[in-house]
N, C-alpha and C positions, 0 to 999 in steps of 0.2 A: 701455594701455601706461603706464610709470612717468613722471613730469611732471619734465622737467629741469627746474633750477632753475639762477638767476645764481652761478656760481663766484665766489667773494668770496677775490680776492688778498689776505693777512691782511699788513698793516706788518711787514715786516723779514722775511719771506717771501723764499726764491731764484725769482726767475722760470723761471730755465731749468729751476730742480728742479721746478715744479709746471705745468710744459706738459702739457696733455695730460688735467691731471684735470676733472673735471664733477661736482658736486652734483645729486643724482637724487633727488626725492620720488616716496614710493609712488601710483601711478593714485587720481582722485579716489576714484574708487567706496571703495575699499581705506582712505583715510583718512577719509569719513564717516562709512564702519562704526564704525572706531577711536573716533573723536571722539564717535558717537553711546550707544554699548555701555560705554564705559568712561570716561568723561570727566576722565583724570588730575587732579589738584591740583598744586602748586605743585610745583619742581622738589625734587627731593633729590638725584639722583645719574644719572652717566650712564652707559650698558652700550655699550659699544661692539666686535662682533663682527667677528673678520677669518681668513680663510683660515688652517689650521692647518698648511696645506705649500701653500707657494709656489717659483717659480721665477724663477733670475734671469734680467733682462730681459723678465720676465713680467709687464703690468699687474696689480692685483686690488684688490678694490671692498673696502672696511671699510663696515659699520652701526652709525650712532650713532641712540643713543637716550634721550632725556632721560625719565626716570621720575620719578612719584613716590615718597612714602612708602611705598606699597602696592605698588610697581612697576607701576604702569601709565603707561602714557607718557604727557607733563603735555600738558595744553591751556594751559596757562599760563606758557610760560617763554616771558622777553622778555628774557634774555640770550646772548649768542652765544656756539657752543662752539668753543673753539678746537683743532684736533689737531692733535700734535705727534709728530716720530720719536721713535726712542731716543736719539740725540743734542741732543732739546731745540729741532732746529728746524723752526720753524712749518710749517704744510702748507697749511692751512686753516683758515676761520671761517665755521661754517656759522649761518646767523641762520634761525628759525622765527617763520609769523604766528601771532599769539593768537588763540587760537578752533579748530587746525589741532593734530592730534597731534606732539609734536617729536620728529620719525622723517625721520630721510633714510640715503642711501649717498651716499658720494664715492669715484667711479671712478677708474682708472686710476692708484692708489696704485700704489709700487715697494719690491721691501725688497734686501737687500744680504745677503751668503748667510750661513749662522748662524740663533741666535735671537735673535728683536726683539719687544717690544710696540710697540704705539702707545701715545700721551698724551691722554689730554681731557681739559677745562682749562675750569671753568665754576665762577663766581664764586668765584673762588680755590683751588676745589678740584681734584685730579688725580685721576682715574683709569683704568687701566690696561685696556688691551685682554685679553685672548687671547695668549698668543704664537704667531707664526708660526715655522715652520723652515724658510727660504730655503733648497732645494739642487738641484744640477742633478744628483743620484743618480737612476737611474731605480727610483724608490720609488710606492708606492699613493698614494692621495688618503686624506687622513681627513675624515670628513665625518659633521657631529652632525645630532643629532636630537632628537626627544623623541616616543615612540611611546605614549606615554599620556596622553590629551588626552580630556576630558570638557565636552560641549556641554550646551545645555537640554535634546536630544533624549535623553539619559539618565535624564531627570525621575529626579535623585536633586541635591540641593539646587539644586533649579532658581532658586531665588532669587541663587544663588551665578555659576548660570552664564553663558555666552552663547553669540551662536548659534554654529552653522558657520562662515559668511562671517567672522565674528572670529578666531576660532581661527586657521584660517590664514591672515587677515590679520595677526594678532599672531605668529605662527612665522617667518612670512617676513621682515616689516618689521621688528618692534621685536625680537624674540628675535635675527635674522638667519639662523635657521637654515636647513641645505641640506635636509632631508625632515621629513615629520611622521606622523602616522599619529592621528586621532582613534575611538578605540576605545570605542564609548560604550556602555551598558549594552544585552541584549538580555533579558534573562531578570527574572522576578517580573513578568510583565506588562508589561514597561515598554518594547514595543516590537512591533510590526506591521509588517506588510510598509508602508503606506506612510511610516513612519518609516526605514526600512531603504532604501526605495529613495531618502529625502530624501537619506541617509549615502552612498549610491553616487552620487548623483550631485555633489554637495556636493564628493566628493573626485576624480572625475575632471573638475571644472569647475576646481578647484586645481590638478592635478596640470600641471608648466610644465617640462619635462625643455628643460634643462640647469641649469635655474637653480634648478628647486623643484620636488621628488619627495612624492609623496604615498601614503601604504599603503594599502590596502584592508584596514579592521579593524573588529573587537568585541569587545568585553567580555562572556566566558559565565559566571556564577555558578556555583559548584559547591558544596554544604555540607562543612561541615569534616570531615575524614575523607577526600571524594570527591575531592578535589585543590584543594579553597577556589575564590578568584578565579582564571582565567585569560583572557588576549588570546589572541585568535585573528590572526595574520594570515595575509594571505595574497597570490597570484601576483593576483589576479582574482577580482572580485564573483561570487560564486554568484548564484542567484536568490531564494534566501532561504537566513535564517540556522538553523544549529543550535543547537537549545540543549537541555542535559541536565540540567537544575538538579534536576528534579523526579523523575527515574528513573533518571539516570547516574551517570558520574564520568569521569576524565578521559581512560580508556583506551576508553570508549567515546563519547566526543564526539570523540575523535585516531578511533575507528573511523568513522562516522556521514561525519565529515567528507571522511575516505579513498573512500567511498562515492560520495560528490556528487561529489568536486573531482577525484580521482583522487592517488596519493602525488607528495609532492614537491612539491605546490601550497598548500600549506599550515602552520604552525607552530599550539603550543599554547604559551603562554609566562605560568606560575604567577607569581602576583605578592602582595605582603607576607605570603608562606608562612607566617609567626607568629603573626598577628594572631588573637589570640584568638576561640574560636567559630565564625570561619570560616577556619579552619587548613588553608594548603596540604601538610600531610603525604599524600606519595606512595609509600606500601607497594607493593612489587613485585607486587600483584594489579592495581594500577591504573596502573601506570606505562605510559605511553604507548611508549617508545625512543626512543635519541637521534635518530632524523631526527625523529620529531612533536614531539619536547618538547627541542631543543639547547641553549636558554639558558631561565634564570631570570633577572626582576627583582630584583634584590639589594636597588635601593633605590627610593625615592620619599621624596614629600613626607608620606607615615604612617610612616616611618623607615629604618633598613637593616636586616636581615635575615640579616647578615653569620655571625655566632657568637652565641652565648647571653653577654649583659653585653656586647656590645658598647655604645658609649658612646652610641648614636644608635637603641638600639631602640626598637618602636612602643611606646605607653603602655603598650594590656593586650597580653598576651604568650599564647600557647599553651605550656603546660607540655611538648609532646610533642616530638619530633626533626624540627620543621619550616624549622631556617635551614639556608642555603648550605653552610654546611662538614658537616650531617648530611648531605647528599645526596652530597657530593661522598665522603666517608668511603666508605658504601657503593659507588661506582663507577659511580655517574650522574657521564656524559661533559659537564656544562650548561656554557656559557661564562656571560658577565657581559650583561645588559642594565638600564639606568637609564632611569628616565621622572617625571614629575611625579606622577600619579593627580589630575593639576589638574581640582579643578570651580568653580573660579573663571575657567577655559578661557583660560590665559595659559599657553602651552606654553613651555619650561624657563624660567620665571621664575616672577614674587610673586602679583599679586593676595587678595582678601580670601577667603582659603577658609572651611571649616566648622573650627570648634574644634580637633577632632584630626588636620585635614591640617596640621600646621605646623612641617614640619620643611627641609629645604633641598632646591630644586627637582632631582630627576633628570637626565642626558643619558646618550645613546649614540651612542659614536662607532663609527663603522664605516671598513673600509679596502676602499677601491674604484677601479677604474680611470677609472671614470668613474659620473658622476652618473644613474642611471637607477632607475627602480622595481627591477624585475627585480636588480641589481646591489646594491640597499641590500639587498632581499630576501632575495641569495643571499649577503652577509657575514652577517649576524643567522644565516640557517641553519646556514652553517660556521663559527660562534664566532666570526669575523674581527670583531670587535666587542667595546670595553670601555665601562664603567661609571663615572659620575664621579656628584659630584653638585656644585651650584651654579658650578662651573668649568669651563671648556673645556681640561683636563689635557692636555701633550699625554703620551705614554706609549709608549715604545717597550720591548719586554722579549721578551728572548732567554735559554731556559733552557734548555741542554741538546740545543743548536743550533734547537730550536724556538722560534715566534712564540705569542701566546697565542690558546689554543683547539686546539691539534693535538696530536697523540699519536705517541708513536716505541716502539720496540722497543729495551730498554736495550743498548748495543754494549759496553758494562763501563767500566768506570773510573770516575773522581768527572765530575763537570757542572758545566759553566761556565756563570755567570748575568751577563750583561749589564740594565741597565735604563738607559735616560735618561728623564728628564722634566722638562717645562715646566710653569710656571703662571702664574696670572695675581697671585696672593699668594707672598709667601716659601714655600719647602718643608720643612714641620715634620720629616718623617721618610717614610724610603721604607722599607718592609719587605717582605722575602723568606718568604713562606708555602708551608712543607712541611707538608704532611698534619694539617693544623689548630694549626699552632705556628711564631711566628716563628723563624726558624731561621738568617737576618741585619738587620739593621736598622741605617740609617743618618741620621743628622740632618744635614741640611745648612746648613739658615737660609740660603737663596738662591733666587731663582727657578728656576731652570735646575738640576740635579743630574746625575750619572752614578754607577752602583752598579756596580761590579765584583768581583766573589767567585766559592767554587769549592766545590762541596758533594764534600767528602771523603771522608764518613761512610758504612758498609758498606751496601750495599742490602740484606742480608740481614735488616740489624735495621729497615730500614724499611717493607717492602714490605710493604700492606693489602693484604685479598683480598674479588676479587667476582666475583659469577657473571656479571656483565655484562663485565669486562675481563681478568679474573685477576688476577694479582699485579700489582700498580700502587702508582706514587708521584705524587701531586699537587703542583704549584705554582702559585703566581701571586704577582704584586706587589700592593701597598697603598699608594697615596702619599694624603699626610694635609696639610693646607696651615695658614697661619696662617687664615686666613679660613675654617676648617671646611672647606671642600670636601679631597672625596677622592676618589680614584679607585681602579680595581680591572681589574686587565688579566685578560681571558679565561685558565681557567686551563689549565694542561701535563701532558698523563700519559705520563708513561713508565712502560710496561709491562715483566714480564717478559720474556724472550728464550725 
């Protein structure tokens, strides 16, 4: 169980405002690993995660956690952090031993309805939580992730990584996150069934439903052409894994697996589609359908995958029609998912990766009623799930009375596009994406945003066409922050009638 710690009343602190709260360190086991696998340096900054929908009168826990330069959590900070409301007053001061990772929760925080960050306040510096959205709307939970997590057991820069027991000690404690999903390499040799069964059980000794959900995954290689890199997840540990590296591709590793698991138990989910050599291009000979294959990885820490020139792509590139917006053109149904590709095994954060992972850490947020395997499972499969990278965005967008990842039958007339969003840096620009072309865009320079507009324009002159939808128009939003992070809500078709 997690080790309370001494609540430290901080000077000039309301008593009656922080009844109730507790400082909670992670179970020893949990921070030996930490302290032993990763042994932070000196402070630089602190991440501090909190609930992304809250309720008023609702308690809920915030994760603070002092990193280093590399983002690994310091074994060396011998200053106390202080957290603060939005209004600037004090909450807490949470003080860590040397030698101990600086990772705790403070429970039984409150927020007030609206958007808030929190404050943390360490040797003169500030910075900013997450934001929450306090309301008493009967609305889903958003609840992140990072479903691409790379241990030693992928023996691909093993020097870089660490083990299991870290991985999701670092997701849980120092990332904060609600689920994870360690997806480690099975194919080129680099995995056996008792590797495999280390991976099953590794994640159902994790998995802590209500507090911390864990996926049952792998990483299956496929050569470029055959659909590149893909994650497999899925409902439930098979008995062993498939892998098509050597005589497949991706519509018969979605077969094979249909085979074992039976439909419906499983995804195939294509990830840095661009990356030269081993290029996710998916020709309609190999294309799985949108139940095996509903979303793509747009991003990671090898870059995003968004459009050709986009400003974050991976170094070397594939010449062919392997990003997001070729796929979606054609009339693949895929929503947005974001992940790390961390083999440095610090799920959505820093650590020291290999040369060419070094671009800003992935998340995927999902909407769910509640926190369960099965439930993160089944947002990721019905799109209910967007994309961000190094932030916890929040993102709400309504196109055409749809949420992102669903498809209508167009009933005529022009479409109304609602968006909000939160972040945790100012909001450089939100933009509205039709059919591979911004088609509104808004600057705000504010945390918090609202985009309201009205697509006017004939659908005649817009409608693409595919054998997989018919006539169809694509959307999604793009929110872009001062601090690089962006996000990417699942995208919207509206079809012909």
């Amino acid at each position: 169980m997690p080790r309370r710690g001494r609540f430290v009343l901080a000077r000039g602190c309301d008593e009656a405002y922080t009844s109730g709260m507790s400082i909670i360190f992670p179970p020893r086991y949990d921070q030996r690993v930490l302290a032993l696998e990763a042994p932070g340096g000196a402070p630089a900054r602190v991440a501090v995660a909190i609930p992304t929908i809250t309720r008023p009168g609702k308690a809920f826990r915030a994760c603070a956690a002092v990193l280093d330069e590399l983002g690994y959590p310091s074994v060396q900070c011998r200053q106390s952090v202080r957290l603060s409301d939005q209004h600037g007053r004090l909450l807490a001061e949470i003080s860590f031993a040397p030698g101990q990772p600086a990772v705790a929760m403070v429970d039984g925080l409150a927020a007030v309805e609206g958007f808030s960050r929190l404050a943390a306040e360490l040797g003169g510096q500030v910075f900013y939580s997450n934001p929450t959205l306090c309301t008493a709307k009967d609305c889903q939970e958003i609840l992140w992730g990072d479903p691409h997590v790379h241990t030693v057991l992928s023996q691909c820069h093993p020097d870089k990584c660490r083990s299991l027991d870290f991985g999701y000690a670092a997701g849980r404690y120092v990332s904060g996150l609600d689920w994870m999903a360690v997806a480690d390499h099975v194919s080129n040799g680099r995995c056996e069934f008792a590797r495999f069964k280390q991976q099953m059980l590794a994640c159902e000794a994790h998995d802590d439903p209500p507090a911390f959900v864990t996926l049952p995954a792998y990483e299956a290689s496929l050569i470029g052409g055959a659909g590149g890199d893909a994650n497999v997840y899925m409902t439930r540990w098979p008995e062993m894994f498939i892998d098509q590296h050597d005589d497949g591709n991706l519509l018969t590793l979605a077969g094979k697996l249909e085979e074992k698991m039976g439909a419906g138990q499983f995804i195939v989910v294509p990830h840095h589609t661009t990356r030269s050599g081993k290029h996710g291009e998916i020709p309609d000979a190999i294309y799985p359908g949108a139940a095996a294959m509903p979303v793509v990885e747009i991003h990671s820490k090898w870059g995003t995958s968004e459009y050709r020139g986009n400003p974050n792509a991976l170094k070397d590139v594939n010449p062919g029609p392997s990003y997001v917006q070729d796929f979606l053109a054609r009339g693949l149904r895929v929503g947005f998912v974001g992940g790390t590709d961390t083999h440095a095994t610090m799920p959505a954060g820093g650590g020291f990766e290999p040369g060419h992972i070094d671009r800003l850490p992935g998340m995927t947020a999902v909407r769910c009623d509640a926190l369960t395997r099965q439930s993160v499972y089944a947002a990721i499969a019905t799109r209910k799930c967007y994309a961000t990278s190094l932030e916890r965005i929040y993102l709400d967008v309504e196109i055409a009375g749809l949420s992102g990842g669903e498809k209508t039958k167009w009933p005529g007339g022009d479409r109304a596009i609602e968006i909000t969003a939160a972040a945790q840096s100012d909001i450089v620009s939100i933009d509205v994406i039709r059919n591979g072309r911004v088609m509104v865009s808004q600057r705000p320079g504010h945390w918090q945003a609202k985009l309201t507009a009205r697509d006017n324009d004939a659908m005649d002159s817009l409608w693409l066409d595919s054998k997989y939808v018919g006539r169809f128009v694509y959307y999604y939003a793009r929110v872009t922050c001062a601090s690089g992070a962006q996000a990417w809500s699942s995208p919207v078709f509206v079809v012909s009638a």
